[in-house]
C-alpha positions in Angstrom: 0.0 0.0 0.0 3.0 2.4 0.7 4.6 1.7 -2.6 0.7 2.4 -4.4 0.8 5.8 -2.6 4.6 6.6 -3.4 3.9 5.5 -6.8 0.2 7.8 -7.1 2.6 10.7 -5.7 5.0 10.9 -7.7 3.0 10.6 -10.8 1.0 13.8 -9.2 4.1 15.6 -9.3 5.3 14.6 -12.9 1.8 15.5 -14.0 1.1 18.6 -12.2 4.9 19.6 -13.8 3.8 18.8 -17.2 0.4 20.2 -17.1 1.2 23.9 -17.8 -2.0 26.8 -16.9 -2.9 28.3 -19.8 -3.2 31.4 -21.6 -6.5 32.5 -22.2 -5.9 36.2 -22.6 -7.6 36.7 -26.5 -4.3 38.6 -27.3 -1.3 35.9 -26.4 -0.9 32.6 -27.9 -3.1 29.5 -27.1 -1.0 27.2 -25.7 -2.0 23.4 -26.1 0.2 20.5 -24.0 1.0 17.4 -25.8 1.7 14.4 -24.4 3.4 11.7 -26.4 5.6 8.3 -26.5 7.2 9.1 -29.7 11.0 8.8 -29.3 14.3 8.0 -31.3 14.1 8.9 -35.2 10.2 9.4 -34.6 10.6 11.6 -31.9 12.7 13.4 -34.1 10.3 13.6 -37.2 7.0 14.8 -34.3 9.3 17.4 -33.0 10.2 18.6 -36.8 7.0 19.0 -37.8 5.6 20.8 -34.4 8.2 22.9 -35.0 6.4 24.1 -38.4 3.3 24.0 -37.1 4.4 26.4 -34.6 6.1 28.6 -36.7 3.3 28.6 -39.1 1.1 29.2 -36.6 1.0 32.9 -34.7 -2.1 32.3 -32.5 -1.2 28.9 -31.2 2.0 27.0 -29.4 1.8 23.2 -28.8 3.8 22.3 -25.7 4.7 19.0 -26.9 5.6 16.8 -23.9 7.3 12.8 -24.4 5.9 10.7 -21.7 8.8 8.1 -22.3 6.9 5.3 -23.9 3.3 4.3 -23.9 2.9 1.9 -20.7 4.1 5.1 -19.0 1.7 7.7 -20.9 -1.3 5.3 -20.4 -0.7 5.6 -16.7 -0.4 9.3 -16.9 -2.9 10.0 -18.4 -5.4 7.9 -16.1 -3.7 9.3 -13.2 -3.9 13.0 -14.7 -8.0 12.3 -15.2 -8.6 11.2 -11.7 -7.0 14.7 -10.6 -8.3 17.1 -13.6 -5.1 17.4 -14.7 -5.3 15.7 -18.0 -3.4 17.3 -21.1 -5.2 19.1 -24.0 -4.5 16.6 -26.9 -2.7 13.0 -26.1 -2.0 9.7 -28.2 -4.4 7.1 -27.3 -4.3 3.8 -28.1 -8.0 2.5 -29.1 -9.1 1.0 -25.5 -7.5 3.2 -23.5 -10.4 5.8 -25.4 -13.5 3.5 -24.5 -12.7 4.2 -20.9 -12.0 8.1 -21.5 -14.9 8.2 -23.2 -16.9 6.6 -20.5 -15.5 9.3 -17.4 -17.0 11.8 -20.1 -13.1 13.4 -20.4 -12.7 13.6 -24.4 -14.3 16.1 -26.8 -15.4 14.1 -29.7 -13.8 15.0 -33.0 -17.1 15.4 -34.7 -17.8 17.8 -32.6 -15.4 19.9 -34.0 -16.2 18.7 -37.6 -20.0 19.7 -37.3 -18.7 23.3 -36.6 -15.9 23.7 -38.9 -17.3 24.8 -42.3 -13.2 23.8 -43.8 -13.7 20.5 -42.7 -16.6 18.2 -44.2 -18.0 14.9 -45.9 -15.4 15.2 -48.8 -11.7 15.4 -46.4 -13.9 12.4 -44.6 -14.1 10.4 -47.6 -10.3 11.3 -48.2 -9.3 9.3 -45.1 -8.9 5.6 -45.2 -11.7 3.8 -43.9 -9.9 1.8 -41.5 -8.9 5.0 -40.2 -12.3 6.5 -39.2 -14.0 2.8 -38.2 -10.6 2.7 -35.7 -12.2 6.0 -33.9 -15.4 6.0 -34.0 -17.1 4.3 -30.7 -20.7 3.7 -30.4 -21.4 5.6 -33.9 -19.3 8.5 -32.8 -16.3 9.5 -34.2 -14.1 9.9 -31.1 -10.5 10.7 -32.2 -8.3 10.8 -34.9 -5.7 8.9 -37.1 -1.8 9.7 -35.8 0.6 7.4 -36.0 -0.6 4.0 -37.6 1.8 1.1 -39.0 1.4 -1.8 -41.2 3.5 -5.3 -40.5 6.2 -5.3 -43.0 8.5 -7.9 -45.2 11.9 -6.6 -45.0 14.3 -8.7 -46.7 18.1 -8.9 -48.2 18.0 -9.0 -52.1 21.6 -10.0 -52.2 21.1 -13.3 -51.2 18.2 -13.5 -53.3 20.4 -12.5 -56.4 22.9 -14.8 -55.1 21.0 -17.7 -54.7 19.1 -17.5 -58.3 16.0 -16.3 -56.8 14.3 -12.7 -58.2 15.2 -10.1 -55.6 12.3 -8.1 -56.5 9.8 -11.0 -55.7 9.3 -11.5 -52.4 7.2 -14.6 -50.8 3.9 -14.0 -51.5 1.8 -16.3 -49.3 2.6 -18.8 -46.2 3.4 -22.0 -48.6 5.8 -19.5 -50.3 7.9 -17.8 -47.1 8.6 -21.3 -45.7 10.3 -23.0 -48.9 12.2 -19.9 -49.2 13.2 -19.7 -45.8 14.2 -23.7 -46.2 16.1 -22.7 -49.2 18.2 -19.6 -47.8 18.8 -21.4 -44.2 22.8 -22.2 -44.2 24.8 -24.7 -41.8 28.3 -23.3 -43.3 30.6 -24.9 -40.7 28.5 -28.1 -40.4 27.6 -28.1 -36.8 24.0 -28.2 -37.0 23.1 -24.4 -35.9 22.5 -22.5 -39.0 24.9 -19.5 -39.7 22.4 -18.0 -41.3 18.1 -18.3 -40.7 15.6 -17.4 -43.2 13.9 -15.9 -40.6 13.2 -14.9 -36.9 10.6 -15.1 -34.6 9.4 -12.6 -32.1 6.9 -13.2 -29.5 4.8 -10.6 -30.6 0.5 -10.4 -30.5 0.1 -8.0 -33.7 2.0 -11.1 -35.4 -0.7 -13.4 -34.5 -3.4 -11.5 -34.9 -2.1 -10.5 -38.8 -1.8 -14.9 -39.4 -5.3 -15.5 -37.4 -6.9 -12.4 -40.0 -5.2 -14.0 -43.1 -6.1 -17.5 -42.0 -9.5 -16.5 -42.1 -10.2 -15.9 -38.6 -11.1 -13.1 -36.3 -10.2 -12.1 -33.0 -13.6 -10.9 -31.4 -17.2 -11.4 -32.2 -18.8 -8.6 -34.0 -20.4 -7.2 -30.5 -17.0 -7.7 -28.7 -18.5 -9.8 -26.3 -17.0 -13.2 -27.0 -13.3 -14.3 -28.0 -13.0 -15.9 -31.1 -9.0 -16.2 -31.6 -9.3 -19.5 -30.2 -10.8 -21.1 -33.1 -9.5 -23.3 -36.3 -7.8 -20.3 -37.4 -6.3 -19.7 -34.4 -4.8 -22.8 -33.9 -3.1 -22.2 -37.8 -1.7 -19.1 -37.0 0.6 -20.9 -34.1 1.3 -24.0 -35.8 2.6 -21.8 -38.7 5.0 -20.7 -36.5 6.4 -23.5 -34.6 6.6 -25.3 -38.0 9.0 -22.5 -38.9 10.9 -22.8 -35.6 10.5 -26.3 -34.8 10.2 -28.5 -37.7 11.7 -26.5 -40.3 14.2 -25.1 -38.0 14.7 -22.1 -40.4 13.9 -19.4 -37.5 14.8 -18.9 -33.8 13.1 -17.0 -31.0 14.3 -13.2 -30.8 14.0 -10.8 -28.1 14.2 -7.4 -28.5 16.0 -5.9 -31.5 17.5 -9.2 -31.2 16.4 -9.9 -34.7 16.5 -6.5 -36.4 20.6 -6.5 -35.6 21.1 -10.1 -36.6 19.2 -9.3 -40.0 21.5 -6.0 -40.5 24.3 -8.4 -40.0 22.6 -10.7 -42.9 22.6 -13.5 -40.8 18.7 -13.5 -41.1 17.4 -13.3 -45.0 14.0 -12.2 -43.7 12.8 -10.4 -40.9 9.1 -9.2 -40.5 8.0 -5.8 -38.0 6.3 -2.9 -38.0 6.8 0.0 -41.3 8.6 1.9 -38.8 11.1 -0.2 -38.1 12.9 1.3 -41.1 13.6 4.5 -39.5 15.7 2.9 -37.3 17.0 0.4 -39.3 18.5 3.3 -41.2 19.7 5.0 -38.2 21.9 2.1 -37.9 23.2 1.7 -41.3 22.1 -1.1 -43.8 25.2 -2.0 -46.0 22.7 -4.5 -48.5 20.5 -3.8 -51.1 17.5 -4.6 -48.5 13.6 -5.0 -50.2 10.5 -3.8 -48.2 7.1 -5.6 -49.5 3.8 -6.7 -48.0 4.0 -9.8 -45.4 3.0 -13.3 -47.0 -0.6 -14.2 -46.8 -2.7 -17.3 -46.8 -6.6 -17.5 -47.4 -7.2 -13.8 -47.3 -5.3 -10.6 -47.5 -7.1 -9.1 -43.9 -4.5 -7.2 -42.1 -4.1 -5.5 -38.4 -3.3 -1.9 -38.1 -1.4 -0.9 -35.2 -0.1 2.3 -33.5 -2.4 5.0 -31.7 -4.7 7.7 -32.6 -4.6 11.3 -31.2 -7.7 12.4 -28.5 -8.9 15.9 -27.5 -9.4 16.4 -23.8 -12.3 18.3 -23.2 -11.1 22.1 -21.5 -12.2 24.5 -19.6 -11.4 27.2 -22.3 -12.8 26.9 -25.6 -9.8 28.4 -27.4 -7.7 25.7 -25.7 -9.7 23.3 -27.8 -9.9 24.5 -31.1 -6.6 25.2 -31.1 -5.9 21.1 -30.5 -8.2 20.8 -33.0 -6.6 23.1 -35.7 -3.6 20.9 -34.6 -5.1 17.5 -35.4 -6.6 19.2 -38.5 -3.2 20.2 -39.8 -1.4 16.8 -38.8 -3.7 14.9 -41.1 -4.3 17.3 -44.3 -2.6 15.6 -47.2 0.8 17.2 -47.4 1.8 16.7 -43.5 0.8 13.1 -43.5 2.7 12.9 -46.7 5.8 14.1 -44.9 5.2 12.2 -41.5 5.0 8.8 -43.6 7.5 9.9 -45.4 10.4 11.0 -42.2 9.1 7.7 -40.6 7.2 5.2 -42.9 4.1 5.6 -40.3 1.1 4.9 -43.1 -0.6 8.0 -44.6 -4.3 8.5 -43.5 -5.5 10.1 -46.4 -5.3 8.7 -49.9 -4.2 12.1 -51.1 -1.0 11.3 -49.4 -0.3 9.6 -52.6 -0.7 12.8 -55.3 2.2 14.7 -52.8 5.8 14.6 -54.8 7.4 12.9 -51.5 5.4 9.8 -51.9 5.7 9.6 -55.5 9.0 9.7 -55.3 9.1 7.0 -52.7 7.3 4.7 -54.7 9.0 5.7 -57.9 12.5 4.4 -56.6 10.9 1.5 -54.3 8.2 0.0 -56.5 8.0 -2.8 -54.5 6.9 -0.8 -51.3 3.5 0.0 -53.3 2.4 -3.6 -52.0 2.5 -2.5 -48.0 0.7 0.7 -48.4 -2.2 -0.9 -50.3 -2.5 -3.4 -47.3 -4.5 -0.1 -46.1 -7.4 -1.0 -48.5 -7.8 -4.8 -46.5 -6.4 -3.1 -43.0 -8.8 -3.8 -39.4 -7.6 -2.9 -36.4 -7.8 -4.1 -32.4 -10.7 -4.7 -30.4 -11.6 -1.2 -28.9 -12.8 -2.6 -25.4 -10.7 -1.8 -22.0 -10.1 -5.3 -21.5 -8.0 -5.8 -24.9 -5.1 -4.2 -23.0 -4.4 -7.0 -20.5 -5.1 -9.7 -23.0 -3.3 -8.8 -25.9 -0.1 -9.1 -23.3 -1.4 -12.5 -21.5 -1.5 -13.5 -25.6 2.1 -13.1 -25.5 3.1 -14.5 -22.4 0.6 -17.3 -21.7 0.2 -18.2 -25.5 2.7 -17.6 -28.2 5.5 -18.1 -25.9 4.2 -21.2 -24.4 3.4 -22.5 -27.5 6.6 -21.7 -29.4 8.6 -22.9 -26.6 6.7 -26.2 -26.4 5.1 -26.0 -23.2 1.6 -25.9 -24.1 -0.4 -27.0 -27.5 -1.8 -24.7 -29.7 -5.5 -25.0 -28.6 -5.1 -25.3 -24.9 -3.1 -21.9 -24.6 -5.9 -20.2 -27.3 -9.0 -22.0 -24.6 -7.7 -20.6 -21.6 -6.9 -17.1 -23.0 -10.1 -16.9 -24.3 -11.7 -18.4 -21.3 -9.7 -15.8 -18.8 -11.2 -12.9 -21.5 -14.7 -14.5 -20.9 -14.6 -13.8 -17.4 -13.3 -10.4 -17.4 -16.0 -9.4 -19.6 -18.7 -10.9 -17.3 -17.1 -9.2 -14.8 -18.0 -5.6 -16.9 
């Protein structure tokens, strides 16, 4: 109990720090705080193009504010509502807003949209679906797209070229990835421990979920009141990968960036993450002629979105939040979500994005990258309820691992997760 209080302290004082008072004097600038868990190379990129917005900008400042990473902004920002304390605009991950929007602390973004005559149906239509279904909560449309990523194919074309294979064509489906990754595996020294993988293997949910999707299942009922992951589909999506890891023996478990380094050292021919990973791939150095493409599919080409969307905190001064919203406004017109996919390969929201010269250019000299932004037109995203949190990790820890490592079957780690989500829902 002493360590709960310590702990509910000190994020009182690390709010009350960050949460600044603002002007409200018609004359000065609006200030609007921004609390964030973009860091690294994407850090960089947010605080580059703040910095134009705020230049470009007389009337308003946005205090933009890095909460570290986003365990540590989720419990900031539930501390910060309890006390009244919240920031004006935050990234939110999709159930962190169903319970915001339940303690009636967010300002719906059509809010602002039924009162802004430069905002309508058409810029609507502009975004991509996915994009506005991701937000919108009991027919509302809560928040807004910010930084959303698509799983990626990253792969070393050299050792495609060198081993007779096109280095322009990637594996296409699940059939395909494994004979290549069979094919590309190399024992040089003979001691039975490949020198080089086709692949490698992180204990990761948003992987699942994207095999589950393609295998034709889904993760939640349609209400989101019963679990479905633990279903044929499911049970495919895992035995997919311990075939890789422990029949084929083409991949090995990696923690961390684990992977990422081992496939910058090309000791790894293929290695699948998020778009972003890119940014700091290249912050590194890659010294190979590397491909990006789509990930391999199997019966269908459904896909999971990941990454969080940007929420308006409802304010005591009215300028406070029109001024977020002008913000938000700006961050997703065509040419700044043009730039921000472009500075980090976060996907752009708007299909616009595509007529800017940046993108154009992007796909003009990687015409194989075309293939992971149109996994936008068969994108979904997580379950929206609180309880998605929680069980997206215990999928990780009580599931993929257990499974991979051999300690459970397939469908007895899938029943018992979906059991233990059964009863939390009950327990609404």
């Amino acid at each position: 109990m002493k360590k709960l209080l310590l702990l509910i302290l000190i994020s009182l004082v690390v709010i009350s720090g960050c949460t600044k008072q603002k002007k409200t004097d018609s004359s000065e600038k609006v200030e609007v705080v921004f609390w964030h868990a973009m860091g690294g190379p994407l850090g960089d990129a947010l605080t580059m193009l703040i910095k134009e917005f705020n230049d470009s900008h007389s009337d308003i400042y946005i205090n933009a504010i890095a909460m570290g990473n986003y365990t540590a902004l989720s419990q900031k920002i539930m501390a910060a509502v309890q006390t009244g304390n919240q920031p004006d605009i935050s990234q939110v991950y999709e159930s962190w807003t169903s319970n915001m929007m339940e303690g009636d602390v967010l300002r719906p973004v059509a809010e602002f949209i039924a009162e802004d005559d430069s905002f309508g149906d058409e810029d609507l239509a502009d975004f991509y679906p996915v994009f506005i279904n991701c937000n919108t909560i009991d027919g509302q449309l809560v928040s807004f797209p910010f930084n959303k990523s698509v799983r990626v194919m990253y792969y070393n074309k050299d050792i495609l070229f060198q081993n007779n294979l096109d280095p322009n064509k990637p594996p296409k489906d699940w059939s395909e990835f494994r004979q290549m990754c069979r094919d590309l595996t190399l024992d040089i020294d003979g001691d039975g421990t490949p020198d080089r993988y086709g692949t490698t293997i992180k204990i990761n949910a948003w992987q699942f979920e994207n095999l589950l999707l393609q295998a034709g299942g889904d993760i939640l009922s349609e209400d989101g009141t019963k679990p479905l992951f633990n279903s044929t589909a499911g049970v495919e999506a895992l035995e997919y990968l311990t075939g890789i890891l422990n029949v084929d023996k083409t991949a090995y478990i990696s923690p961390g960036y684990d992977g990422q380094n081992d496939f910058l050292a090309s000791k790894v021919v293929f290695y699948e993450d998020s778009s972003v990973s890119i940014a700091y791939m290249k912050n590194i150095g890659i010294d190979f002629n590397m491909g990006i493409g789509s990930v391999p599919i199997k019966d269908t080409k459904r896909n999971l979105i990941s990454g969080t969307n940007v929420a308006i905190f409802k304010s005591k001064d009215k300028r406070v939040e029109l001024a977020a919203w002008e913000f938000v406004k700006w961050f997703t017109s065509a040419e700044i979500t043009a730039k921000w996919s472009e500075y980090t390969y976060y996907m752009p929201v708007r299909r616009s994005a595509f007529q800017q010269p940046n993108i154009k250019k992007r796909l003009l000299s990687n015409p194989e990258i075309k293939a992971v932004y149109d996994q936008l037109e068969f994108s979904t995203f997580e379950p929206q309820i609180s309880e998605w949190f929680e069980t997206r990790k215990n999928l990780e820890d009580q599931v993929i691992e257990k499974v991979l490592r051999g300690a459970s079957t397939p469908q007895a780690a899938l029943d018992k997760a979906a059991k233990n989500l059964t009863k939390m829902l009950a327990e609404k």
